[in-house]
N, C-alpha and C positions, 0 to 999 in steps of 0.2 A: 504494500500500500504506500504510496506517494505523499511523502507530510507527514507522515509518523513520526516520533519524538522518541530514541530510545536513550536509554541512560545503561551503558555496558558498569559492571562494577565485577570484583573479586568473586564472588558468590557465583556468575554470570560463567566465569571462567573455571571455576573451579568444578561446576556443575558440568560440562560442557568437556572436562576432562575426564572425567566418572566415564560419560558417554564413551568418548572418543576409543577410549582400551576395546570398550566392547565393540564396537566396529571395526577397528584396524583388527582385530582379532580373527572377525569375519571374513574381512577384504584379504588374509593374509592367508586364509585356507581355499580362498578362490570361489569366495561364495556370494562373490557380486553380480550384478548392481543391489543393493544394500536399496532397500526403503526405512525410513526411520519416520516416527511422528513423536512428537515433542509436544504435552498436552498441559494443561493447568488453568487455573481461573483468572482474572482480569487482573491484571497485573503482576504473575507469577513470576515474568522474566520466560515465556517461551522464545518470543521472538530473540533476546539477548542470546539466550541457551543457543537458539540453534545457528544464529550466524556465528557465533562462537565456535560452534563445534564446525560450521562449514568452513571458516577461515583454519582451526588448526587442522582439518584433514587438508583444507588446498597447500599448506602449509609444508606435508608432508608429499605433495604430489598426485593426490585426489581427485577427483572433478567432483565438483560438489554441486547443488541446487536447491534453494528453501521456496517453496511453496507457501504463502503466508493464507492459512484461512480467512483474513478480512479481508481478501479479495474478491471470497466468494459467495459474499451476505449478498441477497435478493437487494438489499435496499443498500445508497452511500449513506455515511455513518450520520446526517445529519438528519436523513429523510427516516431512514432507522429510529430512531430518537421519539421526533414526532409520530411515526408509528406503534410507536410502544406506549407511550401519554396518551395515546386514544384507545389502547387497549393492549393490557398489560400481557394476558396470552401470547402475545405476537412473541414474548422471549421465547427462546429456548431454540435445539437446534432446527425447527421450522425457517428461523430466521434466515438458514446457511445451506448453500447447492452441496450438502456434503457428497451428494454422488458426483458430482462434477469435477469435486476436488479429489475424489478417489478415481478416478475415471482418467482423470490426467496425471495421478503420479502412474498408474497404471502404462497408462501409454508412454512416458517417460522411461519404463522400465521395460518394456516390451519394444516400442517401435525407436530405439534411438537415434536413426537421423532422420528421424522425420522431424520439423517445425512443429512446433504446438503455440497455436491461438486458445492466449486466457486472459477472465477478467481482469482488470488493472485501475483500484478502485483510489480516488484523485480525492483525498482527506480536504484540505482549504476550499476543492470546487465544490463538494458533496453531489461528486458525479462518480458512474463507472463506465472506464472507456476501456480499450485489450492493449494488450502486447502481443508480440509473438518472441519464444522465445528458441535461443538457436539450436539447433540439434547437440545430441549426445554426442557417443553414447558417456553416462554421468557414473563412474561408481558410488556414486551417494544419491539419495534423493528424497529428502528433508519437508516435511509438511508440517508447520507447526499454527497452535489453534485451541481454542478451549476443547473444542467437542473433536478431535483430529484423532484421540484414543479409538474413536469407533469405526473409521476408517478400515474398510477389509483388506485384506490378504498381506499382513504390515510385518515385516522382518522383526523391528526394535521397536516398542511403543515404550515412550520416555512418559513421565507423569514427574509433573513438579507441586510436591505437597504442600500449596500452601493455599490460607484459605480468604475471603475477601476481606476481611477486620487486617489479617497481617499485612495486607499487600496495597495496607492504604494510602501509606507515604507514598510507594513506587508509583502508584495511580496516579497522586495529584503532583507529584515529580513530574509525568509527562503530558499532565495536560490537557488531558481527553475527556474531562468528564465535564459537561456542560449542563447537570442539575444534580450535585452531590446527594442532596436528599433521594432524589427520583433512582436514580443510580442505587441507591445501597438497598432498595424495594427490587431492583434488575439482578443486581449479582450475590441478593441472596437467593431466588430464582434458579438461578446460574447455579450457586454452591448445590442445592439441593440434587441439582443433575451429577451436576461435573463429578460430589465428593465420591459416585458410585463406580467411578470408569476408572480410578487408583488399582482397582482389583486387578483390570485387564493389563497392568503396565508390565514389561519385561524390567524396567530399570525405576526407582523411582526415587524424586529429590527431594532430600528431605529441607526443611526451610533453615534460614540463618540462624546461627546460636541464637542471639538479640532477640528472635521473635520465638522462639521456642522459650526461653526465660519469662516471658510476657505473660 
């Protein structure tokens, strides 16, 4: 997503190296192209996690690619918003083409030099316009996203344990939240889904000391 505000920090990295062992482990017994999803609630640090983890696999000589689920909501994040204020059902994953986003890491994994045209969702316009992006073939292929856990046929499904009370600083760190009140009625919404997909995770992170003391 285009305009997004991320704040990389220690946590972001160190989380992101957890990952990293388990898939060079993979990629090392020849059991690429590797799909990973990187899952958690608003403000977890997925998007941090996973370019993280894509910068230290390219790092190593990887081909890497993050797929970001906010590309793939029905609605851009403003028209979303007012959608939800008129009726609060609208949360949850209805809001997101999940088959779309599975459907293209899929084909990223299967057809790699083929072009792939996807959403490309424009955060300051509250539009969505595409990209296309260049062919493979990728031995990484990274989809990260609240509800990304449920995404089928996933090699490594990452879950980052934290919950919306913890992940409040990191929230209004970046920005995004345009009715704090309204907002904390969406992702406790959110937590009720999300806290049940930790189960399905291959890897899972646990939150910063600081917030575990709390």
């Amino acid at each position: 997503m285009i305009g997004d505000r991320l704040v990389f920090t220690d946590y972001h990295r160190a989380a992101a190296a957890k990952v990293l062992g388990v898939v060079r482990q993979r990629l090392e017994n020849g059991k690429g192209p590797i799909t990973v999803t990187v899952a958690g609630e608003s403000g977890a640090g997925k998007s941090e996690v996973a370019i993280c983890l894509a910068k230290a696999l390219e790092d190593e000589g990887y081909r890497c690619i993050v797929l970001c689920q906010d590309d793939y909501f029905h609605l851009p994040p403003k028209s979303s918003h007012h959608k939800r204020l008129s009726d609060i059902s609208w949360v949850g994953t209805g809001e997101v083409q999940l088959d779309l986003l599975g459907e293209h890491v899929q084909a990223l994994k299967d057809h790699p030099g083929q072009p792939l045209a996807k959403p490309l969702v424009l955060f300051e316009e509250d539009r969505i316009s595409s990209e296309t992006l260049e062919p493979g073939p990728y031995d990484v292929i990274i989809a990260e996203g609240t509800y990304t856990t449920l995404l089928p046929d996933i090699d490594i499904r990452v879950f980052i344990n934290r919950n919306f009370r913890q992940t409040k600083k990191a929230r209004l760190a970046r920005g995004r939240d345009p009715d704090v009140e309204f907002l904390e009625q969406v992702l406790d919404i959110e937590h009720r889904e999300i806290s049940r997909h930790g189960s399905r995770a291959d890897i899972v992170i646990d939150p910063p000391k600081d917030e575990l003391d709390d």
